[in-house]
C-alpha positions as CSV (number, residue, x, y, z in Angstrom):
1,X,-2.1,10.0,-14.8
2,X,-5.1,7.9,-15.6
3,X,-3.9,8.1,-19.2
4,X,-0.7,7.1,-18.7
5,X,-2.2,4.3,-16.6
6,X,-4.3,2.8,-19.7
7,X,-1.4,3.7,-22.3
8,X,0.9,1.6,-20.0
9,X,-1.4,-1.5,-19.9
10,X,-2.8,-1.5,-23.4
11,X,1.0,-1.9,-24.5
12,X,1.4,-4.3,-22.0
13,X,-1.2,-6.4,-23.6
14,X,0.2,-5.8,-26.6
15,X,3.6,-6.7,-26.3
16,X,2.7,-9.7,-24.6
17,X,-0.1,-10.9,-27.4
18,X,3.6,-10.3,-29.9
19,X,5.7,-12.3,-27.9
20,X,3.0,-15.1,-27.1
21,X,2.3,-15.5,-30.9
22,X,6.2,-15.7,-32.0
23,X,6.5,-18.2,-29.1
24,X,3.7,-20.3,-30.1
25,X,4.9,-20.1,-34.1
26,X,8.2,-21.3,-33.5
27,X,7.0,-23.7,-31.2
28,X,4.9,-25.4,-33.7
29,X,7.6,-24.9,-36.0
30,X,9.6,-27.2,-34.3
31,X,9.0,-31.6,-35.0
32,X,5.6,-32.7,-33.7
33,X,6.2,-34.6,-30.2
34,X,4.4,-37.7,-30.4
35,X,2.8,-38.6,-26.8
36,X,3.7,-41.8,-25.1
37,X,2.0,-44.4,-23.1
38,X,-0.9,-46.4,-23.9
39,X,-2.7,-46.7,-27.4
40,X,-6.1,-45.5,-25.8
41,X,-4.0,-42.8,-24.0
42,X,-2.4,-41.8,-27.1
43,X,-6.0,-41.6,-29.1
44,X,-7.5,-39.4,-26.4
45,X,-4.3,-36.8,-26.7
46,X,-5.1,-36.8,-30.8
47,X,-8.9,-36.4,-30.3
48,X,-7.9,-33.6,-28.1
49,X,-5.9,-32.3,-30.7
50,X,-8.6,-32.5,-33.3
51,X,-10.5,-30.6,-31.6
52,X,-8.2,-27.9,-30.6
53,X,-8.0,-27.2,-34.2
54,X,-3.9,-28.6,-34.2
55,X,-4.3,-31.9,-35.9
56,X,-6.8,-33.3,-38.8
57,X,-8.2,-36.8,-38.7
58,X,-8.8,-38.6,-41.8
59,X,-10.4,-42.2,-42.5
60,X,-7.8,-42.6,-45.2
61,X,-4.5,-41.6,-45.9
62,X,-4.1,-38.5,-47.6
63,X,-1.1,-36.3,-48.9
64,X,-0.6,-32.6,-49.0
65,X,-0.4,-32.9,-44.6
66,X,3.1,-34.2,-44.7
67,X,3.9,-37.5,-43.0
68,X,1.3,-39.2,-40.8
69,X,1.6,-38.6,-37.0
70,X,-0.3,-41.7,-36.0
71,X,-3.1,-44.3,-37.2
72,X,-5.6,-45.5,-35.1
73,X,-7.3,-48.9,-35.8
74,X,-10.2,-50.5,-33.3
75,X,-12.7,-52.1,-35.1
76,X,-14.7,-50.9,-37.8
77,X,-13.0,-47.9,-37.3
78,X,-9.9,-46.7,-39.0
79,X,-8.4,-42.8,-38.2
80,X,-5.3,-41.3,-39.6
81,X,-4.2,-38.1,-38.2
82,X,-2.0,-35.3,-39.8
83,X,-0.9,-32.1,-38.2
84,X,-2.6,-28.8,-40.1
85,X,-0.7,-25.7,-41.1
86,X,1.3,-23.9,-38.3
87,X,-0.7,-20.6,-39.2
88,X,-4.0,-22.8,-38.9
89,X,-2.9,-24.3,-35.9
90,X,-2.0,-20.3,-35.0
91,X,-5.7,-19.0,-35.2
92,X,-6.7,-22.1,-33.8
93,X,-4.9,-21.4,-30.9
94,X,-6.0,-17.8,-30.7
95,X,-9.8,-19.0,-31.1
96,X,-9.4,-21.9,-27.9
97,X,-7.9,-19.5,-26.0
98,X,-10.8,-16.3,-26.4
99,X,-13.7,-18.5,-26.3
100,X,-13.1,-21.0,-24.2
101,X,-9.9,-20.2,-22.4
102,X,-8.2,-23.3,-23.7
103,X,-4.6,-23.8,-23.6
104,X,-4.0,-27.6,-24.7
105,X,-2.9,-30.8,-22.7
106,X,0.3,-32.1,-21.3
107,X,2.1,-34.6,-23.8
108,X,4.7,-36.0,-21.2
109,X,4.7,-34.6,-18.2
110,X,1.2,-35.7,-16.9
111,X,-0.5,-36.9,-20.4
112,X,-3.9,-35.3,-21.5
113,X,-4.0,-32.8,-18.2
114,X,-5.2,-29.8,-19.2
115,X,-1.7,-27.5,-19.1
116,X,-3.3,-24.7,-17.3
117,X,-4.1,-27.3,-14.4
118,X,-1.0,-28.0,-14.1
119,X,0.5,-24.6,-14.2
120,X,-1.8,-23.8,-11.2
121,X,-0.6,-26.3,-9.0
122,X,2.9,-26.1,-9.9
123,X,2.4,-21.5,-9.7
124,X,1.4,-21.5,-6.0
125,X,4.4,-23.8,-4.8
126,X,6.8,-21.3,-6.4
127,X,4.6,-18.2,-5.2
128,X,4.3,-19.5,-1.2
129,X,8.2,-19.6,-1.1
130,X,8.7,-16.2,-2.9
131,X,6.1,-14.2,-1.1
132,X,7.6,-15.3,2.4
133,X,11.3,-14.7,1.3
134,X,10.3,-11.3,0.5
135,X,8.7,-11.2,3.6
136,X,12.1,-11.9,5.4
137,X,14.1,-10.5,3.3
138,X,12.5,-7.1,3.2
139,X,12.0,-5.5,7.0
140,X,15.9,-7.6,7.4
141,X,17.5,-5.7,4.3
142,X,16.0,-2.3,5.3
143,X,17.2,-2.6,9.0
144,X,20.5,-3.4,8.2
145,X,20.7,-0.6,5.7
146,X,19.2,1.8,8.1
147,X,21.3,0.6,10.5
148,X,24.8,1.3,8.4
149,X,23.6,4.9,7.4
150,X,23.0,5.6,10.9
151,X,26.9,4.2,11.7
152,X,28.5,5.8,8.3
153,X,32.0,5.1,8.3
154,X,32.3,3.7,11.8
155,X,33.0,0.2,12.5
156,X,29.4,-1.3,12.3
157,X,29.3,0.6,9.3
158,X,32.3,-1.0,7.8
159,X,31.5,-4.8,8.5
160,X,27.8,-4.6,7.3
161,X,29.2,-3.0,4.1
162,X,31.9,-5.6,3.8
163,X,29.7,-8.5,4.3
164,X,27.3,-7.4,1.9
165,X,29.9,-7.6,-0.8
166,X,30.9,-10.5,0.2
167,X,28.0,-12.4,0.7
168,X,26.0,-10.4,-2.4
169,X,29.0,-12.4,-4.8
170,X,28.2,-15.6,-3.8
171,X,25.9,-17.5,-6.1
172,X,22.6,-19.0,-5.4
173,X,23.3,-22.8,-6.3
174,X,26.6,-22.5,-4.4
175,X,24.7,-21.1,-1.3
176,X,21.9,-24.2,-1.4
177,X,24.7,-26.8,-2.5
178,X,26.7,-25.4,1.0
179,X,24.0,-25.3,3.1
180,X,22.3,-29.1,1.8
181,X,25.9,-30.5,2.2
182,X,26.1,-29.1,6.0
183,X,22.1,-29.2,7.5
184,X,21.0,-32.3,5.4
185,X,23.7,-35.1,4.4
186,X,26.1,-34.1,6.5
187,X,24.1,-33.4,9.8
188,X,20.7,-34.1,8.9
189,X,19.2,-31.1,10.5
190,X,16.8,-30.5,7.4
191,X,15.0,-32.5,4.7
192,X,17.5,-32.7,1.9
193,X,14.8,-33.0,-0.6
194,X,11.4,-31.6,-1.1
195,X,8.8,-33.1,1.3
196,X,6.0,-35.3,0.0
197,X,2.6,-34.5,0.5
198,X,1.7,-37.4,3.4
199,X,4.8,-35.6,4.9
200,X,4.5,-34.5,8.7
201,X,3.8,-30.7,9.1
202,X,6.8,-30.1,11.3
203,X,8.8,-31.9,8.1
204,X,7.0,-29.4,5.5
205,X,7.5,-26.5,7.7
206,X,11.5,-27.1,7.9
207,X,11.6,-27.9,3.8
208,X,11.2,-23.9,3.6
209,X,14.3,-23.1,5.4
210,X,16.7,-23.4,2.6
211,X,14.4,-22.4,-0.3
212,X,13.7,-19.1,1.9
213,X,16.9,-18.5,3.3
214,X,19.0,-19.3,-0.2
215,X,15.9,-16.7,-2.4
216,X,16.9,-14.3,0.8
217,X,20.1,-13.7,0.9
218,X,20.8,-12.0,-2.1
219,X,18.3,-10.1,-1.9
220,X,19.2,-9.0,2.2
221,X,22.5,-7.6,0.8
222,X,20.6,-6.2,-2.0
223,X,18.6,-4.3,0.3
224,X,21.0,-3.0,2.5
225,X,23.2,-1.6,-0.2
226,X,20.1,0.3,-1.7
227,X,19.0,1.9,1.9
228,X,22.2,2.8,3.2
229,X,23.5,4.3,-0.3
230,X,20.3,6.3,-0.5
231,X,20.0,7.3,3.4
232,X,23.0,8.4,3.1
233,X,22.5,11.0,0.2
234,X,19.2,12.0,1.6
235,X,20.5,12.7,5.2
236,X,23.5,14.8,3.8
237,X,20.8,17.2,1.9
238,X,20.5,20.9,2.4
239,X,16.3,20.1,3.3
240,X,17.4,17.6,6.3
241,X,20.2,20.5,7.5
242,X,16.9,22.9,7.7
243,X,14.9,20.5,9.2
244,X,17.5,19.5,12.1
245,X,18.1,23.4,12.8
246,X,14.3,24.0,13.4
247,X,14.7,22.3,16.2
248,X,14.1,18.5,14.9
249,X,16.4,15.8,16.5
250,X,18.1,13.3,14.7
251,X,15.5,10.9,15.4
252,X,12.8,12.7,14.2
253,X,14.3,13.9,10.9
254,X,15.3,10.6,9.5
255,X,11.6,8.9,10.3
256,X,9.9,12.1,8.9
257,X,11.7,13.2,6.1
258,X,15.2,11.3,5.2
259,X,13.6,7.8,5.6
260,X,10.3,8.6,3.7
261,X,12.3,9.9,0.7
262,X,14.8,7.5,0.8
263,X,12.2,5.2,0.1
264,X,11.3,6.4,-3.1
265,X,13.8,4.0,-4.9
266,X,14.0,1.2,-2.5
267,X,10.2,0.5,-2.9
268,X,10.6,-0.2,-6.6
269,X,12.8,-2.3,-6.2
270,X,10.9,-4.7,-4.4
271,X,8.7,-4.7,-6.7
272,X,11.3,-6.1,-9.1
273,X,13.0,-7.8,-6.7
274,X,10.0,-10.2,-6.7
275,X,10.4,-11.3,-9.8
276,X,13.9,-11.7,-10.1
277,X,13.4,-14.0,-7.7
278,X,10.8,-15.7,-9.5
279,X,12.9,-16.2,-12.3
280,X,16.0,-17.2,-10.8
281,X,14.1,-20.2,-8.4
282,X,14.3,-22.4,-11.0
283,X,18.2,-23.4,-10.1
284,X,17.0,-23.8,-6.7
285,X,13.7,-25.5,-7.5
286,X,15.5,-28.0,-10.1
287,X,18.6,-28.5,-7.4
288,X,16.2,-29.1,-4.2
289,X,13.2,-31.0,-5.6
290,X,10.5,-28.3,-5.1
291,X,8.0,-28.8,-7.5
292,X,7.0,-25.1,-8.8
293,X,7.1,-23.3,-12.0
294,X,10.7,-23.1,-12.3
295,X,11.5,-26.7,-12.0
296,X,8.1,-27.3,-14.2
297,X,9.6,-25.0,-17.0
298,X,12.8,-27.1,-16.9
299,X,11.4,-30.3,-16.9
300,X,9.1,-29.3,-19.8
301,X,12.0,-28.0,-22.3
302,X,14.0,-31.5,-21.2
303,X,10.9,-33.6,-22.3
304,X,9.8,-31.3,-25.2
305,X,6.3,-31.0,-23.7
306,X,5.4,-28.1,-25.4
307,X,2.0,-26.9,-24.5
308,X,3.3,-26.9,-20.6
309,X,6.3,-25.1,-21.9
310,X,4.5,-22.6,-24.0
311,X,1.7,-21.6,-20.8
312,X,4.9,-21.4,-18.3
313,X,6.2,-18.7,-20.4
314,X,3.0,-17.5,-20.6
315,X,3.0,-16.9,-17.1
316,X,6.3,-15.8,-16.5
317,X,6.0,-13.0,-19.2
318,X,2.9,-12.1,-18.2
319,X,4.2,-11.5,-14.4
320,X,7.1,-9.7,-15.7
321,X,5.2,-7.3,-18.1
322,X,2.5,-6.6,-15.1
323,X,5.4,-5.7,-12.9
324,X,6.6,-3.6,-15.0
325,X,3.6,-1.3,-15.1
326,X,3.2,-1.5,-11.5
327,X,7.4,-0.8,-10.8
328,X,6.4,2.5,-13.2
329,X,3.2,3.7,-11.7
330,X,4.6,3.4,-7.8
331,X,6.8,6.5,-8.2
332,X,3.9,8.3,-8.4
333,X,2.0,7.2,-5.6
334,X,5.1,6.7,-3.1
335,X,6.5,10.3,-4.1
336,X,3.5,12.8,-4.8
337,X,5.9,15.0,-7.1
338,X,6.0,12.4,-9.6
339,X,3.3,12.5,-11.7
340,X,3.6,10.8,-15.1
341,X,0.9,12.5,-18.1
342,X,0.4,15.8,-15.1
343,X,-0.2,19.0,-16.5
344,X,2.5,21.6,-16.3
């Protein structure tokens, strides 16, 4: 196990350190994004860049560095600057980022921040709403699945089923356009945007409801289909027919034996549930104002800033390659039969 364990992260690693360096290639491939604002601003961002080991400053102009990305004049002094060689620029990048950790500065979005800053503050917005809509949607999903396995092909049985399809079809930014039209314009129940941060707390505390609810609701139904499906086939199995004949009630044979294994799946899934959610936030991020990764990622592809771009995928690959690992290695610990690398 503890083999398999390092095997799966080393290729973790690796296939992240393959996609990060084809991203960042064709990245720089793409036209050099001059930063706006200021002249002083715009000197600071190339000095930056200088350093970084992306751009070459010159007290003349040269040729052989293609055309000139901007000419600073104060003075005395008199700088040209020229972007170096993508490859350069490549091992550059994979020198800032081993020895000093170094990821570049924002262009647009908030100009010579360092991207990593940025990415931090935007991360743990989108991270707060996830971690409580699984937190909701979890213990709600499982109950309801539980709850429909226990009722098989009664009534209650039949309308939780039916919901769920019905509600499971319905897509996310038709859910959050429904319920911004009814609780915010319409009624004004709820903030229709994202709160501010001088904002009341009651105010903050009622902008989660529709993030939570919309990132919820899919996966509820989710949720319910996986338990009941698998409760289902684990109470109809010849082991749970023993154990109810050895004098186990009902009661006691689903919470010590059909729950437990029915589990084995559903946890998983959670697992990956988390970052499907993750992922598909940035609709609902974008459409309601919050200001997380999602909505960060956008707003960075619109306006071309391309460091802030390049470390949000960063992130988001890194978080899916992780959970990954993790999604593989919980079958073994939630089922003690499963034992990946075990001797026969």
């Amino acid at each position: 196990m503890g083999k398999y364990v390092l095997k799966r992260v080393v290729l973790a690693m690796v296939t992240l350190f393959i996609i990060m360096s084809l991203t960042f290639i064709l990245i720089k491939l793409l036209p050099f994004q001059k930063p706006i604002g200021q002249v002083s601003a715009q000197f600071a961002y190339y000095q930056d860049q200088v350093r970084l080991g992306f751009v070459i400053r010159f007290d003349h102009p040269v040729e052989g560095y293609g055309d000139m990305l901007f000419h600073y004049q104060y003075s005395n002094l008199d700088y040209y600057y020229y972007q170096v060689p993508v490859m350069q620029q490549y091992f550059s990048w994979l020198k800032n980022i081993f020895t000093q950790w170094d990821w570049g500065t924002s262009t647009f979005i908030s100009p010579n921040v360092d991207s990593m800053v940025i990415i931090g503050e935007r991360l743990i917005v989108s991270m707060r709403i996830n971690i409580i809509s699984v937190i909701v949607s979890v213990p709600v999903g499982i109950a309801l699945g539980i709850w429909a396995a226990l009722k098989k092909n009664k009534p209650t049985d039949h309308i939780i089923s039916t919901l769920v399809m019905i509600f499971i079809s319905v897509p996310s930014f038709i859910l959050i356009t429904f319920l911004m039209l009814m609780l915010c314009y319409n009624n004004q129940v709820l903030p229709s945007q994202w709160p501010s941060t001088s904002a009341s707390t009651g105010t903050k505390i009622a902008a989660y409801v529709i993030p939570v609810f919309c990132l919820s609701f899919g996966s509820i139904c989710g949720y319910t289909r996986y338990t009941r499906a698998e409760l289902c086939e684990v109470m109809s199995s010849d082991y749970l027919l023993l154990a109810r004949t050895k004098g186990l009630t009902k009661r006691q044979a689903i919470l010590r034996h059909a729950l437990r294994n029915a589990m084995v799946p559903i946890v998983p899934s959670i697992l990956a549930e988390f970052i499907g959610i993750l992922g598909g936030s940035m609709i609902l991020e974008q459409l309601y104002g919050i200001p997380g990764i999602g909505k960060l990622y956008v707003t960075a592809l619109s306006q071309s800033d391309y460091n802030v771009l390049f470390v949000d995928m960063a992130v988001f690959t890194t978080i899916s390659l992780l959970t990954g690992v993790v999604l593989d290695l919980s079958y073994g610990f939630i089922d003690p039969r499963i034992r990946m690398g075990a001797k026969k």
